[in-house]
C-alpha positions in Angstrom: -15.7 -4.7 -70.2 -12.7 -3.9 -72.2 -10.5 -6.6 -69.6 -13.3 -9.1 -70.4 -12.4 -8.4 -74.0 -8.8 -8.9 -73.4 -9.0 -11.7 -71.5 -11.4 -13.1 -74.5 -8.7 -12.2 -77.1 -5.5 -13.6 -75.4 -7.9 -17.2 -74.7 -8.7 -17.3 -78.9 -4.9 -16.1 -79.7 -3.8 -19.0 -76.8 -6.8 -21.6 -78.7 -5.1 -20.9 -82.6 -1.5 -21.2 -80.8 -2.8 -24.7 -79.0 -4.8 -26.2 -82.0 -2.5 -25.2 -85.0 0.8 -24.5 -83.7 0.5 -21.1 -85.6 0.0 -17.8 -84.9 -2.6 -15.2 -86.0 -1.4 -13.1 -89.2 0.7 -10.4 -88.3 2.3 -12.1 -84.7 5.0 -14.4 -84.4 6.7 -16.0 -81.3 6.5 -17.0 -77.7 2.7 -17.1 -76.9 2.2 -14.8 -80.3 3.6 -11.8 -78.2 5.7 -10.3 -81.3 4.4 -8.2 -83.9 5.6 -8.5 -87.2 7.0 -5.5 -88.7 7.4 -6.7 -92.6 4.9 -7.7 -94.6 2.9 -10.8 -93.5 4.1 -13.1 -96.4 7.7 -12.8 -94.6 6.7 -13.1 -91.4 6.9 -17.0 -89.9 5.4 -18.0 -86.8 8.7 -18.7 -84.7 11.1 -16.5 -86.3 9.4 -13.3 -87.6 10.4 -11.1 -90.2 13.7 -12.7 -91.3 13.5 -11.0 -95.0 13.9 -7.6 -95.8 12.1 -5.0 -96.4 11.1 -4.2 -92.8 8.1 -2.0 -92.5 8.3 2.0 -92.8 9.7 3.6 -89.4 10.9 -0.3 -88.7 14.5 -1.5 -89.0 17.3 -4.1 -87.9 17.6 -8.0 -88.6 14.5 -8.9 -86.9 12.4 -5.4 -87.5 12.0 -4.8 -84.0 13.8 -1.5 -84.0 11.3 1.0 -84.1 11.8 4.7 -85.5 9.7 6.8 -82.5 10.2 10.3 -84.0 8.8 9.3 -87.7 5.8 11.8 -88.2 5.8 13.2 -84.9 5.2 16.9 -84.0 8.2 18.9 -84.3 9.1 23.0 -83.7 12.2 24.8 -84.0 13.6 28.3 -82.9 13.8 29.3 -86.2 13.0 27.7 -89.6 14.0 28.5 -92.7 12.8 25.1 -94.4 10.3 23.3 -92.3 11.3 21.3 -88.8 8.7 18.6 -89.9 11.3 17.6 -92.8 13.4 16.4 -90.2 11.0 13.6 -89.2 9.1 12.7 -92.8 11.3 9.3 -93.2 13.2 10.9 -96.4 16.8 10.5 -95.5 17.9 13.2 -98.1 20.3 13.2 -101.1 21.9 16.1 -102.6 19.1 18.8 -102.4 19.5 20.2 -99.0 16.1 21.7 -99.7 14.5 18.2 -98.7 15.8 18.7 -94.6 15.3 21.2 -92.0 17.1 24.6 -91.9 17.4 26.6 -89.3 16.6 30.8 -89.8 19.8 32.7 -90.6 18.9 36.5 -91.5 18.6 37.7 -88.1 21.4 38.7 -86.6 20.4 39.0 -83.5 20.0 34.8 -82.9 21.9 33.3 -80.5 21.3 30.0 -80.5 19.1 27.4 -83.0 17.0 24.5 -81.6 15.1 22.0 -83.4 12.5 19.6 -81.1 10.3 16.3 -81.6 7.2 15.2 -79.5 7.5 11.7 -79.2 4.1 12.0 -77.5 4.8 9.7 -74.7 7.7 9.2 -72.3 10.2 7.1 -74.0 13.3 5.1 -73.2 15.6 6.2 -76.0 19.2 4.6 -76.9 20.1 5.1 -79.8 20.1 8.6 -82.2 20.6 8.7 -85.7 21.3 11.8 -87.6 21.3 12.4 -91.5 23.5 15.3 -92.0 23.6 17.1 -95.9 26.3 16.3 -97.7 27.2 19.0 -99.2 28.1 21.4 -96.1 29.5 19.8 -93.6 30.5 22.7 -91.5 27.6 23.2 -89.4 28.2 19.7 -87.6 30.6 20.3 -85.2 29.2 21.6 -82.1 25.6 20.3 -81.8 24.1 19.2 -78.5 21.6 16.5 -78.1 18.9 16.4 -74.9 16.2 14.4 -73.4 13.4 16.2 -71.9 10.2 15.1 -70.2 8.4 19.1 -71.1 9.1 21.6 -73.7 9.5 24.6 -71.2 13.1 25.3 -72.3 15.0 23.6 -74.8 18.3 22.9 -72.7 16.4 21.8 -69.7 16.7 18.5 -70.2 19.6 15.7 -70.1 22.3 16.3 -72.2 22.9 13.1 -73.8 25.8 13.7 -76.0 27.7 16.4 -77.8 28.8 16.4 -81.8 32.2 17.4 -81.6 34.8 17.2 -84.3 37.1 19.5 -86.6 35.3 23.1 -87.2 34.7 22.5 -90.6 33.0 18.9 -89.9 35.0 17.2 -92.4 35.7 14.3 -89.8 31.9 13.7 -88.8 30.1 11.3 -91.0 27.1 12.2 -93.0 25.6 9.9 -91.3 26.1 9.8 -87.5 24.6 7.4 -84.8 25.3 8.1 -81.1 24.4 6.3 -78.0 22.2 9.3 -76.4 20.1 7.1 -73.4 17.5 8.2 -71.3 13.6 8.6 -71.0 12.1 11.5 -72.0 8.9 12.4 -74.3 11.1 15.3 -76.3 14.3 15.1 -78.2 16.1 18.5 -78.4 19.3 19.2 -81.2 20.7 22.2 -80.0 23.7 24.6 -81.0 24.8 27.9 -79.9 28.2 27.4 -82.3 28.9 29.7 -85.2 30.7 27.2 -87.7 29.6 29.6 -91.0 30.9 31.0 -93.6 29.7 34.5 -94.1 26.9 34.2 -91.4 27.5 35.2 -88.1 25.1 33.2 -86.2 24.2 29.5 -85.1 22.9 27.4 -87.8 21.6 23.8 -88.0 20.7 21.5 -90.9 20.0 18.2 -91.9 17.8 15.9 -93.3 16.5 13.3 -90.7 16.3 12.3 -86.9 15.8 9.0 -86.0 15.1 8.3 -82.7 15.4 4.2 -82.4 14.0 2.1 -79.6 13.4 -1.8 -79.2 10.1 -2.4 -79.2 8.8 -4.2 -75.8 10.5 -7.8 -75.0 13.7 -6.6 -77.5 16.8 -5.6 -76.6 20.4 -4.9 -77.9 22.2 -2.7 -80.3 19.9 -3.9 -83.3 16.8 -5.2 -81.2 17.5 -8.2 -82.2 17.8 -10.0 -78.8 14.4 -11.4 -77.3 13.6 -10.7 -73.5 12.7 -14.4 -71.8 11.7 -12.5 -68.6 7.9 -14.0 -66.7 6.2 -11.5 -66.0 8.5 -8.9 -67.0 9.6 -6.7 -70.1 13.2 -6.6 -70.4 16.5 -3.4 -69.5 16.0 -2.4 -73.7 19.7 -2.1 -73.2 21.1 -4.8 -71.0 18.2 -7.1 -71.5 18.2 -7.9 -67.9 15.0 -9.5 -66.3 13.8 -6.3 -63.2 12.2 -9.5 -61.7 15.0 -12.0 -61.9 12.6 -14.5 -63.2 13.3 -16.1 -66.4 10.8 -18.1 -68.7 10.7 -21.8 -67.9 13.5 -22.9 -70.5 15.7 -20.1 -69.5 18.4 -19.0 -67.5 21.0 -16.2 -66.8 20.8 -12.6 -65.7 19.4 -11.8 -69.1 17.5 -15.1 -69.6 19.0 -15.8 -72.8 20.8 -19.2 -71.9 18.7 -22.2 -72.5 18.7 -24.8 -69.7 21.8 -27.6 -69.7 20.6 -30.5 -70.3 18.8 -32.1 -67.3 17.5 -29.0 -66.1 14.2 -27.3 -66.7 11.8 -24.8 -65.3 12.2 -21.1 -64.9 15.5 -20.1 -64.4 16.5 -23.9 -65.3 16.2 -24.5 -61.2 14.6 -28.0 -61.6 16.7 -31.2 -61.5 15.4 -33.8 -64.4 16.6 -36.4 -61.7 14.1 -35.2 -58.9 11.0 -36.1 -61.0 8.8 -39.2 -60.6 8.4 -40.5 -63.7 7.1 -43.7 -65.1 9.7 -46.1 -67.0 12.1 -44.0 -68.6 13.2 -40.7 -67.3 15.3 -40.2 -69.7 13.2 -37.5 -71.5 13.3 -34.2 -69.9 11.9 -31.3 -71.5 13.8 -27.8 -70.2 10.4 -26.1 -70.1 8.0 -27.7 -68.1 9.8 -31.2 -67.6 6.9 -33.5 -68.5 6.8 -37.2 -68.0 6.0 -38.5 -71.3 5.2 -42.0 -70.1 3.3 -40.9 -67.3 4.2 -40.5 -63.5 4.7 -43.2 -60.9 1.9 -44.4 -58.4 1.5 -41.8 -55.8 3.0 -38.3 -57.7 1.0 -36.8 -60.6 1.4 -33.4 -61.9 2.9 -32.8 -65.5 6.5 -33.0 -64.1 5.4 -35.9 -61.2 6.7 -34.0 -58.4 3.7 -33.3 -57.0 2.3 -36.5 -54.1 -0.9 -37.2 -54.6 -1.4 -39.0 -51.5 -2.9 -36.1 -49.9 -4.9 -36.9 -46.7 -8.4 -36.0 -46.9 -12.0 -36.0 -45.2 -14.3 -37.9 -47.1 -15.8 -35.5 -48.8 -16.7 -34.6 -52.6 -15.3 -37.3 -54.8 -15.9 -36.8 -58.7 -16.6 -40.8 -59.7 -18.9 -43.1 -60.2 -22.3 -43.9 -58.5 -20.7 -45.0 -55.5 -19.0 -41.5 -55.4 -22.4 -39.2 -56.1 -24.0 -41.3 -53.0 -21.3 -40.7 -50.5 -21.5 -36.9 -51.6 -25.1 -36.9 -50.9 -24.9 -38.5 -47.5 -22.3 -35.5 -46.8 -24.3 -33.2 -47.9 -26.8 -34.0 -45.9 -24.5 -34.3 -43.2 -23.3 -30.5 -43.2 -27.0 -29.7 -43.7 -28.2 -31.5 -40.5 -24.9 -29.6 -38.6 -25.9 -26.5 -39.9 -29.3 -26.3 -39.6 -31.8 -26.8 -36.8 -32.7 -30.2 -36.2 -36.5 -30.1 -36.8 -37.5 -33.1 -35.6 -36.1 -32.5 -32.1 -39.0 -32.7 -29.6 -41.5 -29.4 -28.7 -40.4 -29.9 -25.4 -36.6 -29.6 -25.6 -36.9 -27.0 -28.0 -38.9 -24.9 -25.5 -36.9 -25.6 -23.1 -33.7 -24.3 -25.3 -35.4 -21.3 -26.2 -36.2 -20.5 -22.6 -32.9 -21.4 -21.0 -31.0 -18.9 -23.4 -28.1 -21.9 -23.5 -28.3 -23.9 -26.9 -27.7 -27.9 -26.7 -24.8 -29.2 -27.9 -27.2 -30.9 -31.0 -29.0 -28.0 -31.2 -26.2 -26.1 -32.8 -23.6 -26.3 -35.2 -20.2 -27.5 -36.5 -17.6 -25.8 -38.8 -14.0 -26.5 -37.2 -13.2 -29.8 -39.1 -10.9 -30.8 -36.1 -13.4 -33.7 -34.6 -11.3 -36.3 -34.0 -14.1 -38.8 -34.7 -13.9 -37.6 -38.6 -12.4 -40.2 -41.0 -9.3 -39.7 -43.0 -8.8 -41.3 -46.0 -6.1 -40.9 -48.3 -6.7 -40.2 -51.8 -5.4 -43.5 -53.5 -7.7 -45.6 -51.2 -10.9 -43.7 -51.5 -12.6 -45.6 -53.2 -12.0 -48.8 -51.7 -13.2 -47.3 -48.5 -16.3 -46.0 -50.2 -17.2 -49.8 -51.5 -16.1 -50.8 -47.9 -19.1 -48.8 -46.4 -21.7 -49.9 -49.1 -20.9 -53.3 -48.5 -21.3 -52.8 -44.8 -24.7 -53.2 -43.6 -25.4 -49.7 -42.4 -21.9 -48.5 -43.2 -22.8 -45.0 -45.1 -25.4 -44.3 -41.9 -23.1 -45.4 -39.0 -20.5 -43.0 -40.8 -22.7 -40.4 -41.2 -23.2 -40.1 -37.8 -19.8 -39.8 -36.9 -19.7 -36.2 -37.8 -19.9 -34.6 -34.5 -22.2 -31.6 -33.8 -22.1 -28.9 -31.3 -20.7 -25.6 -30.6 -16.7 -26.0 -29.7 -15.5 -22.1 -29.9 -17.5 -19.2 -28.0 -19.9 -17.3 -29.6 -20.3 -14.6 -27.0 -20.4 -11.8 -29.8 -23.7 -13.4 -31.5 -25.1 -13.8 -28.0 -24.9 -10.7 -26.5 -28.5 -8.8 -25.6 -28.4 -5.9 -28.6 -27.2 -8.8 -31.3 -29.3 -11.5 -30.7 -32.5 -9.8 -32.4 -30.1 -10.0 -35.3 -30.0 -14.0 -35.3 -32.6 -15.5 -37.5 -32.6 -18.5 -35.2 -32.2 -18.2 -31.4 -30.2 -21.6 -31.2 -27.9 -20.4 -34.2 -25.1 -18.5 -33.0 -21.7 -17.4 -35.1 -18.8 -18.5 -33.4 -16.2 -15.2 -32.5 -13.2 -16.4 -33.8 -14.1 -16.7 -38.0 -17.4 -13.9 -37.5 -17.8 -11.5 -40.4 -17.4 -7.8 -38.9 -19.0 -5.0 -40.7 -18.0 -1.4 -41.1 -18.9 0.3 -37.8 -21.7 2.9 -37.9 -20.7 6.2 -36.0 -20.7 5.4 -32.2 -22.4 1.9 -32.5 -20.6 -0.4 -30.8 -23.1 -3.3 -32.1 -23.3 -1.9 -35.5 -20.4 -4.5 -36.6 -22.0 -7.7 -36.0 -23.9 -9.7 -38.8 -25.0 -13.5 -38.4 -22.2 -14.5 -40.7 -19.3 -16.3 -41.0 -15.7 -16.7 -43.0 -14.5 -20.6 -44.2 -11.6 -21.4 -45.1 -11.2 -22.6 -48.9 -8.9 -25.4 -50.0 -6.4 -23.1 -51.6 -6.8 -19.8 -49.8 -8.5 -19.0 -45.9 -11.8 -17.3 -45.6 -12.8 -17.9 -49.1 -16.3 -17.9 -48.7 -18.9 -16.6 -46.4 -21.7 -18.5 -44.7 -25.0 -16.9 -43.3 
């Protein structure tokens, strides 16, 4: 149910998109897929949020740079102001009573640690630390790690080190590091004693930010967007994991629009190669329609496909003269699939008795007859007024269709199957026969009057019994 509902919602997103060339409040971009992190009245359908203020835990030019550890759980070795300070979105000012602090009377500490749950496994890049201001010597000598559990606090990566003068006077109050990985904990650690009348570590500070580009984003801002099919971008790199850019799009990072006369995805199609009608001139780099149309003989919207695809006569949607031939056809398989009932008592006795079905008793699925007509597409339907013009056209070509067994059916006619057969002159051929799950040590507990045929797209598509 709930993949019936998304399939609903991204069919009425795709309808607004189609009919108003807009997207739904609160989404912006390629096929709506961006959410906008501002308020709505600054968000615009193509380019987003282009207007500061971003949305709380949301930052960079296009607000796509997303603050992970806002509000999350936190825990510390020691605390003597809370660690959830650390994480409340207030970036401090001179009170260093609004941050964390680590305990400090025991003398027996070793080391301080301060942790956030960012309650999933993250890919992290970029960490941003909001040191007080006022005492700047407990920077130097801070650890950063990634963890994927919260067994130990130095068991994960260590991402980077804070080093600098002893006092911290050449840190910045405000430091951002390049600390990647993937993890679902970030860990500041120390075991440094950079105090002044305390003998043991101690940490402090006001914030953690933990930034990551929200999916299809990428760069040092976020600001880059991923043209990847199928695929959501490296949130560093931007490079495509498929190697398949959007139709428009080319590069390893897909961020190159087509040059002119190319189009597709990864820009692989030549404007030249199409089949267009009258000018060619236009060329769109996404899907390279044919504004005026396509020549006779190629359809498709870039005419590259042929359309003069050789066919049995068969379903034709058109016309009355199209409904009757698809009756007579219909009629046709019927008679080849079925019993012919109006076969005499006599042979029919004689079938039955023999054990060998007549070639007209049985049927015919292989389409290879070489007395069936081919017809391609373009002339159809002079062919179809062809045979209604002809006195007994559609019935002479009706009984061109062959019948008759022409592959073995050995399978269907073996002693313990043929009680299985609802007809004893209707026999599965071997080569396309359904096979069941065998049943413990039944050799015969496979077979089932059924077989596979092949679909116009795809083989066995459907099953006939």
């Amino acid at each position: 149910m709930v993949d019936v509902l998304r399939v609903f919602c991204a069919l009425f997103v795709g309808l607004i998109v189609g009919i108003s060339g807009s997207c739904p409040d609160g989404t912006y971009g390629f096929q709506c897929g961006y959410r906008c992190n501002c308020p709505v009245t600054r968000c615009d359908t193509p380019d987003g949020c282009n207007l500061q203020p971003c949305s709380p835990g949301w930052s960079g030019p296009t607000c796509q740079k997303h603050n992970k550890a806002l509000n999350k759980p936190t825990s510390a070795s020691t605390a003597y102001l809370p660690a959830a300070r650390a994480v409340n979105g207030d970036r401090g000012d001179a009170k260093y009573q609004l941050g964390f602090h680590s305990g400090f009377y025991d003398r027996t500490i070793t080391y301080a640690w301060w942790r956030v749950d960012l309650g999933e496994r993250t890919p992290i890049h970029d960490v941003t630390i909001y040191f007080r201001k006022d005492f700047k010597v407990r920077r130097n000598g801070i650890q950063i790690y990634i963890a994927d559990t919260d067994a130990s606090p130095t068991d994960g990566v260590n991402c980077y080190n804070v080093t600098g003068n002893r006092d911290g006077t050449d840190i910045p109050d405000v430091l951002n590091v390049t600390c990647s990985g993937e993890g679902q904990y970030l860990v500041l650690y120390t075991n440094t004693i950079n105090n002044e009348g305390y003998d043991v570590p101690i940490m402090d500070f006001y914030e953690v930010e933990v930034d990551v580009c929200s999916p299809g984003t990428f760069g040092a801002d976020c600001a880059n967007y991923c043209n990847c099919d199928g695929d959501v971008c490296d949130y560093v790199s931007g490079v495509c994991p498929g190697g398949v850019c959007l139709p428009g799009w080319a590069t390893e990072t897909c961020d190159t629009v087509c040059d002119l006369g190319y189009y597709g995805a990864n820009c692989s199609n030549d404007c030249l190669n199409r089949n267009c009608k009258g000018d060619n001139s236009s060329c769109d780099r996404e899907t390279g329609e044919c504004v005026g149309g396509c020549s006779a003989g190629w359809d498709g919207t870039d005419c590259t496909h042929k359309s003069h695809h050789k066919l049995l006569i068969s379903a034709v949607v058109g016309g009355a003269a199209y409904l009757l031939l698809i009756i007579a056809v219909s009629a046709a398989a019927g008679v080849c699939w079925c019993t012919r009932k109006n076969r005499t008592g006599s042979n029919r006795l004689a079938h039955h008795s023999q054990g060998t079905p007549r070639a007209n008793h049985n049927y015919e699925n292989h389409g290879t007859s070489e007395r069936s007509t081919e017809v391609e597409v373009d002339k159809l339907h002079d062919k179809i007024r062809e045979l209604l013009e002809e006195a007994g056209g559609v019935h002479s070509e009706f009984h061109r269709l062959s019948v008759g067994a022409n592959r073995p059916q050995l399978r269907s006619r073996r002693k313990g199957n043929r009680a299985k057969n609802r007809y004893k002159d209707l026999y599965p051929y071997d080569f396309n026969q359904v096979q069941l799950t065998k049943l413990h040590s039944d050799p015969l507990s496979t077979y089932i009057n059924a077989n596979y045929i092949n679909g116009y797209f795809k083989p066995q598509a459907y099953i006939v019994t």
